[in-house]
C-alpha positions in Angstrom: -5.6 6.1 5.7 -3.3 3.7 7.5 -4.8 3.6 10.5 -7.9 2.4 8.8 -6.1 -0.2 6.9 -4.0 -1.0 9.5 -7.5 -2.1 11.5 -8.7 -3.6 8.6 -5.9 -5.0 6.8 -7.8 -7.7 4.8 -10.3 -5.1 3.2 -9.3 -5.5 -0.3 -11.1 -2.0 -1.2 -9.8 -0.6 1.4 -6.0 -1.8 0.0 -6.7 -0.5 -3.1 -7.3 3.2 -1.5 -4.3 3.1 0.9 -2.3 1.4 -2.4 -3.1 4.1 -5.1 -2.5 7.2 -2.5 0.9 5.9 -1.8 1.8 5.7 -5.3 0.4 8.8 -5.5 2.7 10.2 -2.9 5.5 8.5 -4.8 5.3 10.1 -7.8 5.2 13.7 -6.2 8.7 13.3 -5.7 8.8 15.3 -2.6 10.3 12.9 0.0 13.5 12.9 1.4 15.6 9.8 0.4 15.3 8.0 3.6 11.5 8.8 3.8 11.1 7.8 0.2 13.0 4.4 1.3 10.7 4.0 3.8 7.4 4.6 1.9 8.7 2.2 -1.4 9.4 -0.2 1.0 5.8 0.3 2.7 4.5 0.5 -1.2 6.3 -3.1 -2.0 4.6 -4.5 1.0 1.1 -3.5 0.2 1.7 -4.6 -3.4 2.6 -8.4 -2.1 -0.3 -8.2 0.5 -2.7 -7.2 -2.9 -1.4 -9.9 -4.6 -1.9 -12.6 -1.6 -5.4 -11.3 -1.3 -6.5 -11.5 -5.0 -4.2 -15.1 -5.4 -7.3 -16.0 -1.8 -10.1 -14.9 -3.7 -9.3 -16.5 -6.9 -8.7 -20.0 -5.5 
């Protein structure tokens, strides 16, 4: 999933899948604090590049 988005990071579609699995994988609660750091901070990210994309299409 990231390597697709990764080659296709303005794919809004695309965003939304790689988006909802990472919450997903969130709220498992399985990670190990650092790798849980890691993937919020790769969560908060996506949810700002969403948010640029949809603030693009709407103007």
């Amino acid at each position: 999933m990231e390597r697709l988005f990764a080659a296709s990071p303005i794919d809004l579609e695309l965003l939304d899948q790689y988006f909802n699995f990472l919450e997903e994988y969130l709220n498992q609660g399985i990670l190990e604090a650092q790798m849980e750091i890691e993937q919020r901070v790769r969560y908060i990210l996506l949810l700002n590049q969403k948010l640029k994309i949809k603030a693009t299409l709407h103007t």
